[in-house]
C-alpha positions in Angstrom: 0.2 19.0 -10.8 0.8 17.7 -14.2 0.5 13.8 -14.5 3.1 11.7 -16.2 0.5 9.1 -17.5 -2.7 9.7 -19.5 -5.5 8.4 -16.7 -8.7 7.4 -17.5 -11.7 9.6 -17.2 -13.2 8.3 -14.3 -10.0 8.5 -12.5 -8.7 12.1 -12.6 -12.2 13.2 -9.9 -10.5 10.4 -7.7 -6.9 12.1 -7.9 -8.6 15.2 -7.6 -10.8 13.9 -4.2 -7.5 14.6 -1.9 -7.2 18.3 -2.4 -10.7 19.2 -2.7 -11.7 17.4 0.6 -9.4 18.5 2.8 -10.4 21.7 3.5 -13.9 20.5 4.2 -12.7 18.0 6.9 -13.2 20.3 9.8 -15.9 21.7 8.7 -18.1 18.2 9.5 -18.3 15.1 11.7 -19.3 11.5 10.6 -21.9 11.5 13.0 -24.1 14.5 10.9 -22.3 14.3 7.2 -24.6 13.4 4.2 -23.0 11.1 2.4 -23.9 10.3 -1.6 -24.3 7.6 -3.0 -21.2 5.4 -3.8 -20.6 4.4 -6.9 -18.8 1.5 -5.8 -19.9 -1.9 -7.0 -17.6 -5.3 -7.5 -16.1 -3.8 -10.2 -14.3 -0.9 -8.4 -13.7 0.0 -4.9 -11.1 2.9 -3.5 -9.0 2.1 -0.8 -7.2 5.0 1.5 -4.8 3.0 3.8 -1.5 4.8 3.6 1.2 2.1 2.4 2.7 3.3 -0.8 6.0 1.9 -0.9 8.4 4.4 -2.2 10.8 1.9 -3.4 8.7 -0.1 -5.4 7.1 -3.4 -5.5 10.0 -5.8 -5.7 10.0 -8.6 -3.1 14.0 -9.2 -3.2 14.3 -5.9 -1.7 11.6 -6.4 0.8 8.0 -5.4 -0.4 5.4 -7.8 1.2 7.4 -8.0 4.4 4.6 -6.3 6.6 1.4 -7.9 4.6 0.3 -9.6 1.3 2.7 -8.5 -1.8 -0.7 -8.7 -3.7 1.2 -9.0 -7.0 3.2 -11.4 -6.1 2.2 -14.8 -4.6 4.1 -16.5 -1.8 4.9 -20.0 -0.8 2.9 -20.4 2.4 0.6 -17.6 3.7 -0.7 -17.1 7.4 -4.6 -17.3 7.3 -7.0 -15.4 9.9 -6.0 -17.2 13.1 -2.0 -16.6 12.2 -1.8 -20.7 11.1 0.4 -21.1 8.3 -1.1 -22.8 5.1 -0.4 -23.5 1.2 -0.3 -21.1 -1.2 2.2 -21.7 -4.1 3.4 -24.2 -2.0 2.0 -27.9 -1.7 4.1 -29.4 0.1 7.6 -28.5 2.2 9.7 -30.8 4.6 12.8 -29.9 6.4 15.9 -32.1 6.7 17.2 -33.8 9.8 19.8 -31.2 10.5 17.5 -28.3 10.0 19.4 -27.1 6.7 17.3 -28.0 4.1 14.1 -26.8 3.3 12.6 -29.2 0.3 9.5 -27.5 -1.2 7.0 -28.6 -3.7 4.3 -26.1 -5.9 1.6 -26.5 -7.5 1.6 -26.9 -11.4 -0.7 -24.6 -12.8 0.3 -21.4 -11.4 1.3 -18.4 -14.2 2.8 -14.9 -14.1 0.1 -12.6 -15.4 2.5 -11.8 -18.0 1.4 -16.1 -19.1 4.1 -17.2 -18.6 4.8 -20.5 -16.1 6.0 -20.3 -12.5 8.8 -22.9 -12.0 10.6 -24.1 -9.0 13.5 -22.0 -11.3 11.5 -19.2 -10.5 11.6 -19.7 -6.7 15.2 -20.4 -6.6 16.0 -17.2 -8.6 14.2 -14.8 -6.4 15.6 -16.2 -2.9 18.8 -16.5 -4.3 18.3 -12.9 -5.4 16.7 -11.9 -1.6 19.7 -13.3 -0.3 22.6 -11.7 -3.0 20.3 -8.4 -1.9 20.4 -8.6 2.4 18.7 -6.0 3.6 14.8 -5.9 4.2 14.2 -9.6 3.6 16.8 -11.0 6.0 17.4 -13.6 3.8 21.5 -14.1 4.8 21.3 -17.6 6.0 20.7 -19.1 2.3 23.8 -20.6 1.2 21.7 -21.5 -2.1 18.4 -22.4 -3.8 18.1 -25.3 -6.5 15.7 -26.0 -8.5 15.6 -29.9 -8.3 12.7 -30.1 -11.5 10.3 -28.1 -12.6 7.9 -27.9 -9.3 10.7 -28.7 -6.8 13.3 -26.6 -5.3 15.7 -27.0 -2.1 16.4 -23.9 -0.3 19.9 -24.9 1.5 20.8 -23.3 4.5 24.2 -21.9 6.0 22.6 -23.1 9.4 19.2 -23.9 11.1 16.8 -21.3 11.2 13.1 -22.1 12.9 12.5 -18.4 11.5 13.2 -19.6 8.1 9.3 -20.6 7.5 8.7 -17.2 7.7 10.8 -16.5 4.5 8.0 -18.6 2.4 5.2 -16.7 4.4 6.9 -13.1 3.0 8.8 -13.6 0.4 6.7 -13.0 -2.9 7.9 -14.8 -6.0 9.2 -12.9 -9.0 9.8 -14.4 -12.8 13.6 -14.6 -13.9 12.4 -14.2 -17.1 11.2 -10.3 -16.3 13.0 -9.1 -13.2 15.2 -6.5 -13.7 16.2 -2.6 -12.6 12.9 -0.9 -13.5 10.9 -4.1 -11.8 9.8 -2.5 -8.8 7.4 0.0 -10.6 6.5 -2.7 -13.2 6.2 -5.7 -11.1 4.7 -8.8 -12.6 3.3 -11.4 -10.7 1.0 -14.5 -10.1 -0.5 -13.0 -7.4 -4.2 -12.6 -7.3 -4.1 -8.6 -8.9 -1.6 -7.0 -11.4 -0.4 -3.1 -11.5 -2.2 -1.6 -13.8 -1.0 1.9 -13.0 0.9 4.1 -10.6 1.1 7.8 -10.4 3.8 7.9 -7.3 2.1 10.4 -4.2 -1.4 10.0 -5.3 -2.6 6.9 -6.7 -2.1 3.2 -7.6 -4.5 1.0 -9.6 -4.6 -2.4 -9.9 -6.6 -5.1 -11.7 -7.4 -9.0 -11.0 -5.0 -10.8 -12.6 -7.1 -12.9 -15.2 -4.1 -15.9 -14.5 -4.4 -16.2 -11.4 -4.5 -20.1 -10.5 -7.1 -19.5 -7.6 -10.5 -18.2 -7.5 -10.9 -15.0 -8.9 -10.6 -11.7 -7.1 -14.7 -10.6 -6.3 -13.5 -7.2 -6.6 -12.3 -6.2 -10.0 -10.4 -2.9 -9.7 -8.6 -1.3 -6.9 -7.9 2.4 -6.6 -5.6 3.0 -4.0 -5.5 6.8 -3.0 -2.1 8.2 -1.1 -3.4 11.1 1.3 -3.3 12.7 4.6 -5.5 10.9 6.9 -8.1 14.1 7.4 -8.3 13.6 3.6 -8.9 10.0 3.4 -11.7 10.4 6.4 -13.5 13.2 4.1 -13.2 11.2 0.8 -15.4 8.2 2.7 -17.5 10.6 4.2 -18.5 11.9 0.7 -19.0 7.9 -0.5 -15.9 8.6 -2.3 -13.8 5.5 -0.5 -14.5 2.4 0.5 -11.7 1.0 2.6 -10.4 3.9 5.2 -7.6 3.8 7.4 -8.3 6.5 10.3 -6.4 7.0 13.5 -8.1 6.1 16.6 -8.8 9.5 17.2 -11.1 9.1 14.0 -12.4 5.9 14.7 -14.6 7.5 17.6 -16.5 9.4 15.3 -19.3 7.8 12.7 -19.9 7.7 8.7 -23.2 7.1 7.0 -23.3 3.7 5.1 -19.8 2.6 6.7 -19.1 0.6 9.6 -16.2 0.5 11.4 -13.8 -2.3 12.1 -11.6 -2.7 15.1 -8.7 -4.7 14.1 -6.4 -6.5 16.9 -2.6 -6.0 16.0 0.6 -6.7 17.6 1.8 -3.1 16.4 3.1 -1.9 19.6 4.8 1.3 20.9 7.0 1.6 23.8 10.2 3.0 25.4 13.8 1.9 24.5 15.9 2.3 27.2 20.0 2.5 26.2 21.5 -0.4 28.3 25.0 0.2 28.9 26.7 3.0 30.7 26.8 6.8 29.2 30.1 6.4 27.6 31.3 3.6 27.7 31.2 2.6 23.8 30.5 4.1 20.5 28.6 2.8 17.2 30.7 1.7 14.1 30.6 5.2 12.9 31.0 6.8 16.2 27.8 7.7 17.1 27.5 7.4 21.4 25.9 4.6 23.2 24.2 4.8 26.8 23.0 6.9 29.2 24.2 7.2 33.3 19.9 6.7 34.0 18.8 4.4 32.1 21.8 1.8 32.8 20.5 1.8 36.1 18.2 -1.4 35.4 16.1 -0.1 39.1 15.3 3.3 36.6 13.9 1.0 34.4 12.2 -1.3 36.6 10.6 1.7 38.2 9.3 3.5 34.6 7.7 0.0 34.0 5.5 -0.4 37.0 4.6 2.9 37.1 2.8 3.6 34.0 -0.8 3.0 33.5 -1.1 1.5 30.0 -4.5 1.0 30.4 -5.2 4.8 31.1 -2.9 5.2 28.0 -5.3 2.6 26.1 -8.2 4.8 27.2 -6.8 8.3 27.1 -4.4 8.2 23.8 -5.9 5.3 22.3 -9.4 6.3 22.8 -9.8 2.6 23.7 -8.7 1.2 20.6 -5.9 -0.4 21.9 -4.3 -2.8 24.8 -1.3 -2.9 27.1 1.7 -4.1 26.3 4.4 -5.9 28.5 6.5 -7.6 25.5 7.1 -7.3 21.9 4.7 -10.2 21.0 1.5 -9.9 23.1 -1.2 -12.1 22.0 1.1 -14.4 19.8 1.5 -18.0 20.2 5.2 -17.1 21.9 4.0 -14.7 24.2 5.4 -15.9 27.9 2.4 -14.4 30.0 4.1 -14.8 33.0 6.2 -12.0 32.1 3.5 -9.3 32.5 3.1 -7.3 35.8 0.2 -5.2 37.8 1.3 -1.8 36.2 0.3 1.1 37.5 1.7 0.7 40.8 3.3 4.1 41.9 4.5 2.7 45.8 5.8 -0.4 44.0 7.8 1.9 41.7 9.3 4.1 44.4 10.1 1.2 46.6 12.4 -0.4 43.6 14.1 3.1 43.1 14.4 3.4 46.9 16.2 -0.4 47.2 18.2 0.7 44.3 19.7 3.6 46.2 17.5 6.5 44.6 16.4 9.3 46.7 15.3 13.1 46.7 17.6 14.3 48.8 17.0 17.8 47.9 13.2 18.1 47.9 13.2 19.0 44.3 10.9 16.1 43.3 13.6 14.1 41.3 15.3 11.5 43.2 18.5 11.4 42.8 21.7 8.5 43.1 25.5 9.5 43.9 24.8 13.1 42.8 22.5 12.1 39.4 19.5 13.0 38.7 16.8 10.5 37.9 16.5 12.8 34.5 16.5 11.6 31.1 15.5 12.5 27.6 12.5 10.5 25.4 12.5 11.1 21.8 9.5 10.7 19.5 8.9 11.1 15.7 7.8 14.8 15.9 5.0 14.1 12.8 3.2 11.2 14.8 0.6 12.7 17.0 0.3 9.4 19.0 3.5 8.9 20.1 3.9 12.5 20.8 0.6 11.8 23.2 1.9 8.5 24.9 5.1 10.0 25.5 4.0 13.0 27.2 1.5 11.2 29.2 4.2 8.9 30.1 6.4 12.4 31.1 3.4 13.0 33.6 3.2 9.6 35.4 6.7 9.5 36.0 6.4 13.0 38.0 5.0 11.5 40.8 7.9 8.4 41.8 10.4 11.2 40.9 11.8 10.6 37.6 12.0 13.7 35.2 11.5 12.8 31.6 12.7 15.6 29.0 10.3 14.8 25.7 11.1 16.1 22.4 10.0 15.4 18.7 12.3 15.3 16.1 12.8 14.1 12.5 13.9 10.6 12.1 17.3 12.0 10.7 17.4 13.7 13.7 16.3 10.4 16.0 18.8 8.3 14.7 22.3 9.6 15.5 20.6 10.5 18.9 19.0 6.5 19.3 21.7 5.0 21.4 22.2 7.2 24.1 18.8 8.7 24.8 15.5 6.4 25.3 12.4 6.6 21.7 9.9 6.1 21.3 9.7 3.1 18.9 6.8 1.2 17.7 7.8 -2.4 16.0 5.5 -5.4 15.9 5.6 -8.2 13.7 4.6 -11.8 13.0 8.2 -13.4 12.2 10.2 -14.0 16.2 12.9 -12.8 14.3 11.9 -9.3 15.3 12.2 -10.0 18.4 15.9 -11.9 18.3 16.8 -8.3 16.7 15.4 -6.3 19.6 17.5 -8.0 21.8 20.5 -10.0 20.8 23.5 -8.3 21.2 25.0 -9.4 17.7 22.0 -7.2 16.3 23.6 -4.3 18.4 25.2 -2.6 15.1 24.4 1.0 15.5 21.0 1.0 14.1 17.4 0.6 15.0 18.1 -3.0 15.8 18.9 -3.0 19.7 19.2 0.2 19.4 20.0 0.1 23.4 23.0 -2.0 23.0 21.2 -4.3 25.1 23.4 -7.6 26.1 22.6 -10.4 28.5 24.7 -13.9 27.7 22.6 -15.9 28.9 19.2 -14.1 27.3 21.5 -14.1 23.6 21.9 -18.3 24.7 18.0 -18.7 24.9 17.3 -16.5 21.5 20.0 -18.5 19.8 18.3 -21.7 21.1 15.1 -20.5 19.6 16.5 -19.3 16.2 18.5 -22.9 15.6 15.3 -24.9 16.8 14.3 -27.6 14.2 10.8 -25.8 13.7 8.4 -22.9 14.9 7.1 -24.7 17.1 9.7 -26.4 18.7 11.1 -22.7 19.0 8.5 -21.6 21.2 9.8 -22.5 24.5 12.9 -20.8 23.9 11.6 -17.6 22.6 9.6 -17.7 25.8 12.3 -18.6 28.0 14.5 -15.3 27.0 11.0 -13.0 27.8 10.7 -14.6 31.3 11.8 -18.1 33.2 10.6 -17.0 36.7 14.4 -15.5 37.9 15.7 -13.6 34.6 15.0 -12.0 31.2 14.7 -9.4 29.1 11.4 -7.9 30.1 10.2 -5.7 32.8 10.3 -8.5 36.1 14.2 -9.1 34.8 16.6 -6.6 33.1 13.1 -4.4 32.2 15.3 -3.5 28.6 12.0 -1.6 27.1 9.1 0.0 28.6 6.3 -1.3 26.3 3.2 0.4 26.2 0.3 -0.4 24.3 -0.6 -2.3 21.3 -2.7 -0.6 18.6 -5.8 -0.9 17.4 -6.0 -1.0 13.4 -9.5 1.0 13.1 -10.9 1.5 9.2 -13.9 2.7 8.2 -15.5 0.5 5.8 -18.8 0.6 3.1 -21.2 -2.0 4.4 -21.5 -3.2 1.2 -18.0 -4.7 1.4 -17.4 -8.1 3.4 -13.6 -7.7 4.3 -13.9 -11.7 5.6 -12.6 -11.9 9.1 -8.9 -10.0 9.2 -6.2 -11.4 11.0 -4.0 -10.1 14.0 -2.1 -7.2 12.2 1.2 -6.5 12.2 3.1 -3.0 12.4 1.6 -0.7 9.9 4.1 -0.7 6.8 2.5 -2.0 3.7 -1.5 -2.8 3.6 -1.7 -5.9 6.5 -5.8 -5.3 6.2 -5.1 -6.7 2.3 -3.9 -10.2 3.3 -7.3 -11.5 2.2 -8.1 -9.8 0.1 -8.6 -12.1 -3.2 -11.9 -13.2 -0.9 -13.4 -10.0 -0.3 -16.8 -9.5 -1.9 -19.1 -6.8 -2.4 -22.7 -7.8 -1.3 -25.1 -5.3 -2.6 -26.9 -4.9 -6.1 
């Protein structure tokens, strides 16, 4: 393939590392490769983590969302153990009613262009997130004013408590140099600046001599965009530093590497569509529900019966743990929600008390002449969720429900999303995620409550916790909709999802690299493993 841009020498063997390792993949195991010597140091390192951003590096439009923007630099930032803290920022309040968000920052921050960052800075690119929708959810701004120089208000249509997760995301870009072509020329004051990107293949990126903190300890950073097999050979020749590998990878070993085991709230489980088969369409006509899975005993039933941690153990190769909610492990988890799983008798006793039988012998219960017999969709490229769906398929068997799985193309998925139950995976650190799992205003005919799930009084407690004065003041809401002992929205109440498992994140990396401690990941968009990564250091000579 012909390159657009002249690389550097040293470069074109790293483009070139993809396509010549891949064939050798199979051919060797971590455990037995010889591996050469890197010729990493704190100058360079290569990175293979996946999380090339087709549309560009422009925050406004929602870069950053999943992890650090790296480029850009963000008011507050969450550190290791998920606490927020400074970064631009010095200083916020927020007013009596909840609608004003009064933020001060620092003084001696720069673009690496040179130029100042100014509290007209921040108000630009909010008011621009906002003017853009979309990815950054940034709807409730009515406006942001710069006050002076190092102050701006960010004034609200209405209370958000979700809000402080706008600062933690939202990476700030100069009005002085954002414009149509600024997602594949972003310029930042984030701790490294794009040096080059050859879209499919490669991105480099140096430390940004202005940034205001301490400087990067690593110099360069190549990241490579290749198939995972590929990215596992290219550290296994010394060739990468920093390897993302599917658990399936992570059981094997690489010479000079070790690997790290990274908690994340990246979960996968099964949507179930709520209402009736139908009874209602999507805006564009697209039908909603399914005759089962409206049966909330169906539900129930799929819920106690499967045996996440055999899913943890079998799919996961361990790298992994159950799920009962959207936001396991995070400080608005209610853990009272969670149930003994793996309970077969306890699942055929709900679908017995909920009028399910086998009337006929055939080993599928059925209810007023329907089969317990629905359809589970999954991504057909993802060989994980193919795996947890079919093992879920198989547990189901036994209580008598019979699940039909089939992969498709997301293009495929989607017009298909409301009235059959997929296999999603979501996971995130902002509780707005989980308002738009389950509100029914987010019930628009996309991957947002895709199940057309509605319960008033769970959409009173999520609306409680969005209009809270602050996160944590939210809490008790948000876990008040999960679970309150007689109702809510996860399995012991209206059981609106199956969820699985969480994920593991597992990368290989050199031993010469200190990574610092990472933090509780979210879903895998982006590069989450980066959020620290202006304090990484390489330790050897």
């Amino acid at each position: 393939m012909a390159l657009r841009l002249k690389l550097p020498a040293w470069s074109i063997g790293v483009l070139l590392l993809g396509p010549i390792l891949t064939g050798c993949a199979s051919s060797s195991t971590g455990s037995s490769a010889s591996t050469p010597a890197s010729n990493a140091s704190a100058e360079q390192i290569v990175l293979a983590i996946g999380g090339e951003s087709e549309e560009g590096y422009d925050p406004t439009l929602g870069w950053g969302r999943y992890g650090s923007p790296l480029f850009q630099s963000t008011l507050l930032q969450r550190d290791e153990n998920l606490e927020i803290v400074n970064d631009l920022a010095t200083d916020y309040t927020v007013s009596e009613d909840g609608r004003t968000w009064t933020v001060t920052i620092r003084q001696d921050a720069q673009f690496s262009d040179g130029e100042p960052l100014t509290a007209a800075d921040v108000a630009y690119t909010f008011n621009k997130a906002a003017e853009s929708g979309g990815l950054t959810d940034v709807t409730v701004l009515e406006e942001a004013v710069a006050t002076d120089d190092y102050t701006v208000e960010l004034r609200l249509k209405q209370p958000q408590s979700t809000f402080v997760n706008r600062l933690i995301t939202v990476g700030i870009v100069p009005e002085h140099a954002h414009g149509p072509d600024y997602a594949r020329n972003p310029i930042g004051s984030g701790p490294y600046q794009l040096v080059q990107w050859d879209e499919g293949q490669q991105l480099i990126v140096e430390a940004n001599p202005n940034y205001y903190d301490e400087a990067p300890g690593i110099g360069r950073l190549v990241f490579l965009f290749t198939e995972e097999d590929a990215a596992f050979a290219a550290a296994q020749a010394g060739q990468a530093q920093v390897v993302s590998v599917p658990q399936s990878l992570a059981v094997q070993s690489i010479e000079g590497m070790k690997l790290y085991d990274v908690a994340s709230v990246d979960n996968r489980g099964l949507m179930f569509p709520f209402p009736d088969g139908g009874s209602k369409t999507t805006p564009d006509g697209k039908p909603v529900g399914n005759a089962v899975t409206s049966d909330r005993a169906i539900r129930q039933a799929v819920n106690y019966a499967v045996d996440r941690q055999a899913l943890v153990d079998g799919v996961l190769e361990g790298y992994g743990s159950p799920a009962y909610g959207p936001v396991s492990g995070l400080a608005w988890e209610e853990p009272s929600a969670n149930i003994k799983d793996a309970d077969p008798e306890r699942a055929k006793q709900i679908l017995a008390d909920g009028g399910w039988s086998d009337s006929n012998s055939d080993g599928v219960v059925e209810k007023d002449g329907l089969k317990a017999e629905f359809t589970l969709l999954y991504p057909a490229s993802d060989s994980t969720r193919q795996a947890l769906a079919l093992s879920v398929a198989e547990m189901l068997k036994p209580v008598g429900i019979q699940v039909n799985v089939e992969g498709k193309s997301w293009d495929e998925i989607t017009p298909l999303a409301h009235s059959n139950a997929v296999l999603f995976g979501w996971g995130s650190h902002d509780q707005t995620e989980m308002y738009n799992l389950y509100h029914s205003k987010a019930a628009q005919g996309d991957f947002y409550n895709a199940g057309y799930y509605a319960n008033r009084a769970i959409d009173q407690r999520l609306d409680l916790a969005m209009g809270a004065p602050s996160e944590a003041e939210a809490i008790a809401f948000w876990q008040a909709a999960q679970w309150d002992g007689q109702e809510g929205f996860t399995a012991k109440g209206d059981a609106a999802w199956a969820w699985l498992v969480n994920l593991n994140h597992t990368y290989f990396v050199h031993e010469c690299l200190d990574i610092g401690q990472p933090q509780v990941e979210p879903h895998g968009h982006g590069w989450p493993v980066t959020a620290n990564i202006a304090s990484w250091t390489w330790t050897c000579n």
